[in-house]
Kinemage of the C-alpha trace (Angstrom):
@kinemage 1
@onewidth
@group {chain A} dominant
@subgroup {mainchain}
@vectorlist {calphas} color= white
{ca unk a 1} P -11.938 -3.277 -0.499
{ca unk a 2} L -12.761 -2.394 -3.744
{ca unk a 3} L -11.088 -3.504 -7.360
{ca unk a 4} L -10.646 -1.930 -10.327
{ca unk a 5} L -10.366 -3.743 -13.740
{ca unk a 6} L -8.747 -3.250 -17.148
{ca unk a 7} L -10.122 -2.837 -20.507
{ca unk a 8} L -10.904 -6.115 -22.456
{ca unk a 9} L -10.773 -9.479 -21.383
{ca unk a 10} L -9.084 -10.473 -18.171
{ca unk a 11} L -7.332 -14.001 -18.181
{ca unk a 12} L -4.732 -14.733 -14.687
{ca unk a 13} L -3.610 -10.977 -14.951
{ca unk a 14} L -1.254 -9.398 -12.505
{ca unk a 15} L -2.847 -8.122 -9.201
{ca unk a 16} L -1.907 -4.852 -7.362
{ca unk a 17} L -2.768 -4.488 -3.447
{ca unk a 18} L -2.493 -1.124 -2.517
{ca unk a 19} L -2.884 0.065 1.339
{ca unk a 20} L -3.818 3.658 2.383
{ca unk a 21} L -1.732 5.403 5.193
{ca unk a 22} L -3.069 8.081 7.640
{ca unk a 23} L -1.117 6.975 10.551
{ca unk a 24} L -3.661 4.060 10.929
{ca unk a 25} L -6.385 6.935 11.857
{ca unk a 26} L -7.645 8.551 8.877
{ca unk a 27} L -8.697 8.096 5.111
{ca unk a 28} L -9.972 5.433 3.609
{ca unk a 29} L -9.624 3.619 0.102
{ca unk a 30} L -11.969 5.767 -1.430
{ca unk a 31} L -9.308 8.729 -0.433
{ca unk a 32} L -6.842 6.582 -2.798
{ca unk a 33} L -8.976 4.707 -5.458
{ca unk a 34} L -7.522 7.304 -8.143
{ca unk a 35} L -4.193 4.848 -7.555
{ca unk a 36} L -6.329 2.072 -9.500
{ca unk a 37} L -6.052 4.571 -12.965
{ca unk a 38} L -2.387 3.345 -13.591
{ca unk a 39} L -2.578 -0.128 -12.595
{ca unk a 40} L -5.610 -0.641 -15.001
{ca unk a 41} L -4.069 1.206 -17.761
{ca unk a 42} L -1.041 -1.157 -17.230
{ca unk a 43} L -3.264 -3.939 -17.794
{ca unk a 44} L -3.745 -5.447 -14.071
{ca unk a 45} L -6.299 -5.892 -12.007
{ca unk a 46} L -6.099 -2.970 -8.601
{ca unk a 47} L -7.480 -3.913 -5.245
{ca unk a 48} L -7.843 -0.897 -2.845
{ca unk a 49} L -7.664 -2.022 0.884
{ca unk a 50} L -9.500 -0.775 3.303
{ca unk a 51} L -9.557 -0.860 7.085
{ca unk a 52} L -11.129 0.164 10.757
{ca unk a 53} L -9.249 3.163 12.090
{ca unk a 54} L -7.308 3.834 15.385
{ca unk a 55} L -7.937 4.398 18.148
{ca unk a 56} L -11.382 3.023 17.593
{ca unk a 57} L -9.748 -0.487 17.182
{ca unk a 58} L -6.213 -1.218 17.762
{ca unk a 59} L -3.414 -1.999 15.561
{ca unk a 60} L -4.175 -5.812 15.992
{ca unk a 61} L -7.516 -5.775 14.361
{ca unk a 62} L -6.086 -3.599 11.714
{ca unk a 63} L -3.191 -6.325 10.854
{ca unk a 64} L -5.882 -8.993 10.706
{ca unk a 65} L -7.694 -7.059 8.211
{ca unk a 66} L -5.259 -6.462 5.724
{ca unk a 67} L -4.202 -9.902 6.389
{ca unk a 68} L -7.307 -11.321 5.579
{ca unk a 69} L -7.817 -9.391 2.153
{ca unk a 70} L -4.539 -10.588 1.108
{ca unk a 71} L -6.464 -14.214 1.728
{ca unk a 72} L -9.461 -12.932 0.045
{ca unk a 73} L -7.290 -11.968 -2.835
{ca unk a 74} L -5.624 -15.191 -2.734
{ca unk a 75} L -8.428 -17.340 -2.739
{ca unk a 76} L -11.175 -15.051 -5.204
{ca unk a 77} L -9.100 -12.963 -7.541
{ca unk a 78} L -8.918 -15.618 -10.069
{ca unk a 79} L -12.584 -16.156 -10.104
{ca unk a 80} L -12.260 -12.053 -11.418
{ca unk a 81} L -9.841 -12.692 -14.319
{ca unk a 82} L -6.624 -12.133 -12.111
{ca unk a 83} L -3.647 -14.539 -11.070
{ca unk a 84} L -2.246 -15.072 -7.268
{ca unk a 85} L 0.619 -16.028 -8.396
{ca unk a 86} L 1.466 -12.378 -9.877
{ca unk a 87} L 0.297 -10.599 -6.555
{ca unk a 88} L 2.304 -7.372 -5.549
{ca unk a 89} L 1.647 -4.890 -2.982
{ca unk a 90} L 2.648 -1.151 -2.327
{ca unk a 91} L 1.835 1.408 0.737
{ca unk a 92} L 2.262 4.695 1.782
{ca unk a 93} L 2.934 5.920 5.435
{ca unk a 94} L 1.092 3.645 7.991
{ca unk a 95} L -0.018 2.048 4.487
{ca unk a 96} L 4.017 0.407 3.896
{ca unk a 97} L 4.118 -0.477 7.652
{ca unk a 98} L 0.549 -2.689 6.826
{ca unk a 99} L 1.924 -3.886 3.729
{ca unk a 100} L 5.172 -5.241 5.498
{ca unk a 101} L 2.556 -7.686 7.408
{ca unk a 102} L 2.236 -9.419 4.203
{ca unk a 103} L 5.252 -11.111 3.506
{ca unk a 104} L 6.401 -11.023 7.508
{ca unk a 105} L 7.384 -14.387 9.335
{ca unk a 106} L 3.871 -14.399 10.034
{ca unk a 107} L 2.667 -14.955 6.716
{ca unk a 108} L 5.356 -17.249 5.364
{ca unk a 109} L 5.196 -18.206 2.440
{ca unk a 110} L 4.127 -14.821 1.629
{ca unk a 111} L 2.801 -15.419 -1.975
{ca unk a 112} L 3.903 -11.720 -2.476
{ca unk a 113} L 5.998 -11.255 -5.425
{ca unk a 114} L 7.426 -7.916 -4.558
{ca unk a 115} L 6.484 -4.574 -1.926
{ca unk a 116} L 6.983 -0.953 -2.582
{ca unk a 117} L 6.939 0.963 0.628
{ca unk a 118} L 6.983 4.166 0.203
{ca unk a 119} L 7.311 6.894 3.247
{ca unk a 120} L 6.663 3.751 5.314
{ca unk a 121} L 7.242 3.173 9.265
{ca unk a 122} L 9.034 0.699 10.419
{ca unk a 123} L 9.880 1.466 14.162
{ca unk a 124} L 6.739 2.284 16.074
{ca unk a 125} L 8.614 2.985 19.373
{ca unk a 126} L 9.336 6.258 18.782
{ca unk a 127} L 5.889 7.370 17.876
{ca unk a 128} L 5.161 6.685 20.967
{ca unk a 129} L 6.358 9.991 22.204
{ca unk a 130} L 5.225 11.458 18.980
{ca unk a 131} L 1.679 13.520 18.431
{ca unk a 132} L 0.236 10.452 17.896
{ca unk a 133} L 0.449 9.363 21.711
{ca unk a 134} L -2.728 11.679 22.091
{ca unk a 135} L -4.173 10.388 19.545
{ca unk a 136} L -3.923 6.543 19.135
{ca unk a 137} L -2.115 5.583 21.883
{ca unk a 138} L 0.182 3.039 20.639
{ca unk a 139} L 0.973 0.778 23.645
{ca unk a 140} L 4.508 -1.079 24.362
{ca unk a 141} L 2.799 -3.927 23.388
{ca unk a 142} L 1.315 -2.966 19.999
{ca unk a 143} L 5.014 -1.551 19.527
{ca unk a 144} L 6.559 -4.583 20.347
{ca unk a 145} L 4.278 -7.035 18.353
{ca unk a 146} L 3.986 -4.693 15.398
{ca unk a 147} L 6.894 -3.154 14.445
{ca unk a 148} L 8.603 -4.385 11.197
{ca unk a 149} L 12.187 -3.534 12.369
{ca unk a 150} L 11.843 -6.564 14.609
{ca unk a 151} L 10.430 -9.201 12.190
{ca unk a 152} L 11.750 -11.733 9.839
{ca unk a 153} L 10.513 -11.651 6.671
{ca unk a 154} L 9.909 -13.809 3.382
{ca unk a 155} L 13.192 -14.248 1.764
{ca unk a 156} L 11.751 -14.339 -1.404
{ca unk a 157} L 9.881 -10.537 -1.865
{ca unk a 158} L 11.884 -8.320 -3.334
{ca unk a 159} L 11.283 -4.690 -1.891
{ca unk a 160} L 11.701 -1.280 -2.892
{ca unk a 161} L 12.075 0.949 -0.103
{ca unk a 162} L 11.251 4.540 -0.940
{ca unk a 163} L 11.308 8.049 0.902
{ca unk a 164} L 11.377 11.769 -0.261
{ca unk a 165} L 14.165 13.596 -0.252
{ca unk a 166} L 12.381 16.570 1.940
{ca unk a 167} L 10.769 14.052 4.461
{ca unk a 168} L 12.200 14.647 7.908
{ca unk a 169} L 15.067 12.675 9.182
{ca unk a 170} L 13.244 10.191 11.203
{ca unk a 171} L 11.615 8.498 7.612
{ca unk a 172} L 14.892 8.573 6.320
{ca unk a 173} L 16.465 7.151 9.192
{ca unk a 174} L 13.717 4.097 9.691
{ca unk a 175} L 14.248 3.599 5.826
{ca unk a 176} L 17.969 3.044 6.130
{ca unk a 177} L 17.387 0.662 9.130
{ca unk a 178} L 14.714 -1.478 7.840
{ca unk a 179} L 16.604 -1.658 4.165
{ca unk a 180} L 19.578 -3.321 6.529
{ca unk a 181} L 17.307 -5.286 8.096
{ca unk a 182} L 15.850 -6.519 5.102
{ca unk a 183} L 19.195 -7.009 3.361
{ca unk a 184} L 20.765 -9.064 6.152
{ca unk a 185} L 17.746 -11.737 5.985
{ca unk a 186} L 18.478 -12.143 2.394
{ca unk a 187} L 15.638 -10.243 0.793
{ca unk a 188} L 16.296 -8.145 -2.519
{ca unk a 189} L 15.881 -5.066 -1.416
{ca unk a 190} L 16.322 -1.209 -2.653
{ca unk a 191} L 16.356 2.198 -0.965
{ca unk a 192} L 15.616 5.096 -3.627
{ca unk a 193} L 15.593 8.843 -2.245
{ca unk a 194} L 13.240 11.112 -4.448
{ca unk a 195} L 14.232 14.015 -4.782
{ca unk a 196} L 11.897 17.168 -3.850
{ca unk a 197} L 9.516 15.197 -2.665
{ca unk a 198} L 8.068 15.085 1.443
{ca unk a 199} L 5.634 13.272 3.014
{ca unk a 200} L 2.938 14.762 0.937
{ca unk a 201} L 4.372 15.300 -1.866
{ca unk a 202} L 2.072 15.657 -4.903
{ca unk a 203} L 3.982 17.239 -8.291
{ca unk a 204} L 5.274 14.819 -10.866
{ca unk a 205} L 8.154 12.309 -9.895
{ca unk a 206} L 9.502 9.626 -12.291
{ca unk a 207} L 7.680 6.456 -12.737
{ca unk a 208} L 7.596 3.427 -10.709
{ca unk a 209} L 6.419 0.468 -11.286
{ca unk a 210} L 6.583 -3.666 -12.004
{ca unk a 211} L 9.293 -4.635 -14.638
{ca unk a 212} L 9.506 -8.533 -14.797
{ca unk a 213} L 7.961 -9.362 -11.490
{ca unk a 214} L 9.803 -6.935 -9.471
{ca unk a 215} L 8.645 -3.164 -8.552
{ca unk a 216} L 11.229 -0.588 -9.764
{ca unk a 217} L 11.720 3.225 -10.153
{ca unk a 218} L 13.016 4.399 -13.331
{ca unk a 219} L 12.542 5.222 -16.976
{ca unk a 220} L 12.217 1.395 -17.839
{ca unk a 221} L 9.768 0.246 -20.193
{ca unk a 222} L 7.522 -2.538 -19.919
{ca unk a 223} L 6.449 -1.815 -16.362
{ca unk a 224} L 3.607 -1.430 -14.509
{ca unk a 225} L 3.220 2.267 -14.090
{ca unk a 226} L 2.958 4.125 -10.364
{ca unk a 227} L 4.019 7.550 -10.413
{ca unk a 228} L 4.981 8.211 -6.852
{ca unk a 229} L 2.337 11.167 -6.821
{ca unk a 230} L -0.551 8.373 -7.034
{ca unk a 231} L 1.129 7.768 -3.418
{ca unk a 232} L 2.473 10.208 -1.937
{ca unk a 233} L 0.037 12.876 -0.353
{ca unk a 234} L -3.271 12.813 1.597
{ca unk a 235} L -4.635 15.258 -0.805
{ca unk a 236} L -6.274 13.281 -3.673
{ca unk a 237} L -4.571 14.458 -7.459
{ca unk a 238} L -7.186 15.585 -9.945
{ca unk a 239} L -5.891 13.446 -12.593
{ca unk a 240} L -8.314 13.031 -15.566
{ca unk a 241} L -9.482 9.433 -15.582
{ca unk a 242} L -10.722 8.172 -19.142
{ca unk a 243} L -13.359 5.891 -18.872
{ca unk a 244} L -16.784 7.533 -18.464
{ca unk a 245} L -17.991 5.482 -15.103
{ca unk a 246} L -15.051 5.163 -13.253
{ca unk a 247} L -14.109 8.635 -14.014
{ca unk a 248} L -17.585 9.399 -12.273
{ca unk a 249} L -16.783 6.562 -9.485
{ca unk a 250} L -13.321 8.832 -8.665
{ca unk a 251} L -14.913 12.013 -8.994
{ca unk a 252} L -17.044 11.108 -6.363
{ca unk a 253} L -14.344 9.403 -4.001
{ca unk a 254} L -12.273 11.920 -4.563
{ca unk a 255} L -14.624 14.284 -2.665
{ca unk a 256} L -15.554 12.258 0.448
{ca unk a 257} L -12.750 12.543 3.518
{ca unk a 258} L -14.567 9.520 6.174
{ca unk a 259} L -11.861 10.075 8.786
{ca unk a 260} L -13.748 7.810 10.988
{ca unk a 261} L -15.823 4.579 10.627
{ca unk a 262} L -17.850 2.367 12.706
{ca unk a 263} L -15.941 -0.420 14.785
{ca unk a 264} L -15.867 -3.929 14.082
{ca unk a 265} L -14.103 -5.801 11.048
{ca unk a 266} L -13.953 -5.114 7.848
{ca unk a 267} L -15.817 -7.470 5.609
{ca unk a 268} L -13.573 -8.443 2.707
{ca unk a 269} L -16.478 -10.852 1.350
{ca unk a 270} L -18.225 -7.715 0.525
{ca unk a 271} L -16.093 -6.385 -2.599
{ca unk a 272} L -16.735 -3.119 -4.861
{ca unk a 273} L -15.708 -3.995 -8.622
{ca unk a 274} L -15.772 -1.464 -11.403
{ca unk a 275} L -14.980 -2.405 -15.000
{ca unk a 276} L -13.448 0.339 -17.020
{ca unk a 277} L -15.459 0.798 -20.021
């Protein structure tokens, strides 16, 4: 994984985990490190997640992963100028179903403060008759262990469930489900439609973003700052990144499509941090 820091000193600042989707078998965080541009400006430390890719290792290995940078987080962020405490994570596509892992009975007490999900899937059953049964395979038991519309969750996380208005029905119906699911364990929880926007959606959509702890869509001040276009799409945006070496950092990430890696774990000891400057 790699992190991205702010300008100036950096003293127990809010952390942002965000998670890459692909369907679990493409793209990696350098596809997505252009995310950490808003969460710097805002003044909080980004962590980009990475992981091994189906069907080259199976959706248990990936779990642990993200799992285990959450711990790496937990335990090392504060030696890097952030705070646990203010942790938040968002995800797009396979990205929200990884992030849901987080703060799932599994992981209880979370420690997460609050989830965006954006596109997410929440349901893996039916993507097993899907085009991705030719190409990952998801087995009844990796649908039956893994799926977020059959866990409990941490009561505590409040979650913003997002999905474009042009995405097709089955995102829209998974997002209605899993907001009911979420609702009846006693979790805050949103659903926002945006509208115009699909599954890669990539032109300007209002703001999202942190306001007092919680991640919210809106024009509210005060927040941290996510434009849904910094998620949505598998195409990387060509924003204009201030900041001489991580403008040359993104440049170059923002040209390199790995849409496979080797097997075995990735090593969260091993962390890529780039001070804007």
């Amino acid at each position: 994984m790699d992190l991205f820091f702010p300008e100036g000193k950096r003293d127990r600042l809010p952390v942002h985990m965000f998670i890459h989707g692909g369907y679990w078998r493409m793209f990696s965080k350098r596809d997505y490190s252009y995310v950490a541009e808003t969460v710097t400006n805002a003044g909080a430390i980004a962590v980009i997640v990475d992981y091994a890719l189906m069907p080259t290792v199976r959706m248990a290995r990936i779990v642990d992963q993200v799992r285990r940078a959450k711990r790496w987080v937990f335990d090392n962020v504060a030696h890097h100028g952030g705070n646990p405490g203010l942790l938040t994570v968002s995800g797009h596509s396979a990205g929200a179903h990884l992030a849901t892992m987080l703060f799932d009975g599994d992981e209880r007490p979370s420690g997460i403060k609050a989830a965006l999900l954006l596109g997410g899937l929440y349901d893996l059953k039916p993507l097993q008759m899907s085009f991705l049964a030719a190409e990952i395979a998801i087995t009844n038991e990796e649908a039956r262990r893994f799926s977020p519309i059959d866990h409990s969750f941490d009561p505590s996380v409040d979650v913003d469930i997002l999905v474009g208005a042009d995405e097709t029905p089955p995102f829209h119906s998974q997002a209605a489900l899993f907001t009911d699911h979420l609702d009846t364990q006693g979790l805050t929880v949103s659903r926002t439609t945006l509208g115009g926007a699909n599954h890669n959606e990539q032109r300007p959509r209002p703001w999202l973003g942190w306001h007092q702890g919680r991640v919210t869509v809106g024009p509210r001040r005060s927040r941290l700052r996510l434009p849904p276009e910094a998620l949505l799409g598998a195409t990387v945006l060509q924003s204009s990144v201030a900041a001489s070496r991580c403008r040359q950092r993104w440049q170059i990430f923002r040209h390199r499509s790995p849409y496979r890696k080797p097997a075995g774990d990735v090593d969260v000891d091993v962390v890529h941090a780039f001070q804007r400057d």
